[in-house]
C-alpha positions in Angstrom: 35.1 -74.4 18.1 37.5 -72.8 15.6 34.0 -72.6 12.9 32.0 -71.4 16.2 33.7 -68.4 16.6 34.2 -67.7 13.2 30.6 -67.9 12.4 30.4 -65.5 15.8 32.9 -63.0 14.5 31.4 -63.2 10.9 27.7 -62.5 12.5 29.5 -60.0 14.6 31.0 -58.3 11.6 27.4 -58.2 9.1 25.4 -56.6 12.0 28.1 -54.3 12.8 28.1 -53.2 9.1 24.3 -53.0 9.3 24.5 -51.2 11.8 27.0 -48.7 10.2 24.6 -48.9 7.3 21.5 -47.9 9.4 23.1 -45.3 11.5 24.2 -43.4 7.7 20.6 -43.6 6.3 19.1 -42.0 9.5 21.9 -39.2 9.6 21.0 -38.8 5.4 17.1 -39.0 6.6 17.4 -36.6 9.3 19.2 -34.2 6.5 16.4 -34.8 4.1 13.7 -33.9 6.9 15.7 -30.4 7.6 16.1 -30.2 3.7 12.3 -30.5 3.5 11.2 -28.2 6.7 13.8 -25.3 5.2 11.7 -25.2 1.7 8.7 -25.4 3.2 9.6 -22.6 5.2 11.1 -20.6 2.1 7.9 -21.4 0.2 5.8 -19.9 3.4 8.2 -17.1 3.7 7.9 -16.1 -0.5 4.0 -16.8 -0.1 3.7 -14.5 2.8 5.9 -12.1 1.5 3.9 -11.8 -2.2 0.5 -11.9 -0.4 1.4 -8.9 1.8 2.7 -6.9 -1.6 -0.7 -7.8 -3.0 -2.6 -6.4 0.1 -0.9 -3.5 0.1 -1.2 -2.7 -3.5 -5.0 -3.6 -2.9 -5.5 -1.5 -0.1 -3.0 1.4 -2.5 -5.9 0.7 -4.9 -8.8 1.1 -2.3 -7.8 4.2 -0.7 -7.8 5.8 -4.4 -10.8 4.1 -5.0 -12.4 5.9 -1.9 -10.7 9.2 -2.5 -12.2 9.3 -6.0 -15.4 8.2 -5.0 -15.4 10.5 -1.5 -16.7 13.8 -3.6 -19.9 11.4 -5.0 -22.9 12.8 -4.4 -21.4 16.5 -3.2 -22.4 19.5 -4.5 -20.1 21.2 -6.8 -19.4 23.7 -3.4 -15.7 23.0 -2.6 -14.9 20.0 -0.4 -12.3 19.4 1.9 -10.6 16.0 2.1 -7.1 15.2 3.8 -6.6 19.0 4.6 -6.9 19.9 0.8 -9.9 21.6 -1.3 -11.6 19.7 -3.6 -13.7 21.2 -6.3 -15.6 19.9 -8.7 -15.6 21.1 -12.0 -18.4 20.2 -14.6 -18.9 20.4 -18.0 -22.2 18.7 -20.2 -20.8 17.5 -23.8 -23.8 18.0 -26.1 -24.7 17.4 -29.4 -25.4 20.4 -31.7 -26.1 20.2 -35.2 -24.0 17.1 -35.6 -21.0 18.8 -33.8 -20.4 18.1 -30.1 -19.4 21.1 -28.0 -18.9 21.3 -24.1 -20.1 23.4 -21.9 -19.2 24.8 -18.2 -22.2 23.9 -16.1 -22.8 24.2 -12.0 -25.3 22.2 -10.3 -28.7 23.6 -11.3 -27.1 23.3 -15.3 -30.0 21.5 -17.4 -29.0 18.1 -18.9 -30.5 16.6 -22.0 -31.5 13.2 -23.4 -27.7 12.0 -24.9 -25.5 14.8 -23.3 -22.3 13.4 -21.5 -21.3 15.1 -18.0 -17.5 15.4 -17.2 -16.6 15.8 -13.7 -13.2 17.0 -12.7 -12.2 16.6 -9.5 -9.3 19.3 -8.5 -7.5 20.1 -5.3 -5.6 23.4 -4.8 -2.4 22.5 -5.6 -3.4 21.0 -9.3 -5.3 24.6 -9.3 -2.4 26.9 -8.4 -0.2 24.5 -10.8 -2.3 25.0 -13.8 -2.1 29.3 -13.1 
């Protein structure tokens, strides 16, 4: 009887332990799962976070692009855009006698095999600035 019930208690004892045992890997597993979900979430948070800097430096980068490219195809008459005048101011770059010399021009100005046209685009501000 006396072996009985020490084998008992002894079996009693080892599962009690394993128990213990079990119950301390869950609680450590349950930490490593919140571990896990918060830097995922960090790493979804920095992801979001640089992907909406890039879009808005993209969509910086397209509103210039369509500011510039607005005046395209205008006639050198002024042009108004976000409450400011726009001109355009144009000049042909041309090739005489081996020395390249610019030239005001409007939009009925002659252009010639190799000359280079600069446009300048110019609001009133950058206008009354430069006076």
């Amino acid at each position: 009887v006396r072996r009985a019930v020490l084998l008992s208690s002894s079996r009693a004892l080892e599962t009690s332990v394993e128990l213990m045992r079990t119950q301390r890997q869950r609680e450590d597993f349950a930490r490593q799962l919140e571990r896990n979900e918060n830097q995922r979430r960090i790493g979804l948070l920095n992801e979001l976070r640089d992907t909406e800097v890039r879009l808005a430096d993209i969509g910086t980068r397209l509103r210039a692009a369509s500011q510039k490219l607005q005046p395209v195809g205008a006639t050198a008459a002024p042009l108004s855009i976000a409450g400011e005048t726009v001109r355009a101011q144009m000049t042909i770059v041309r090739n005489v006698d081996g020395q390249w010399r610019k030239q005001a021009a409007d939009e009925d100005a002659e252009v010639a095999p190799g000359d280079t046209i600069e446009v300048r685009f110019s609001n009133e501000l950058e206008s009354a600035a430069a006076q």
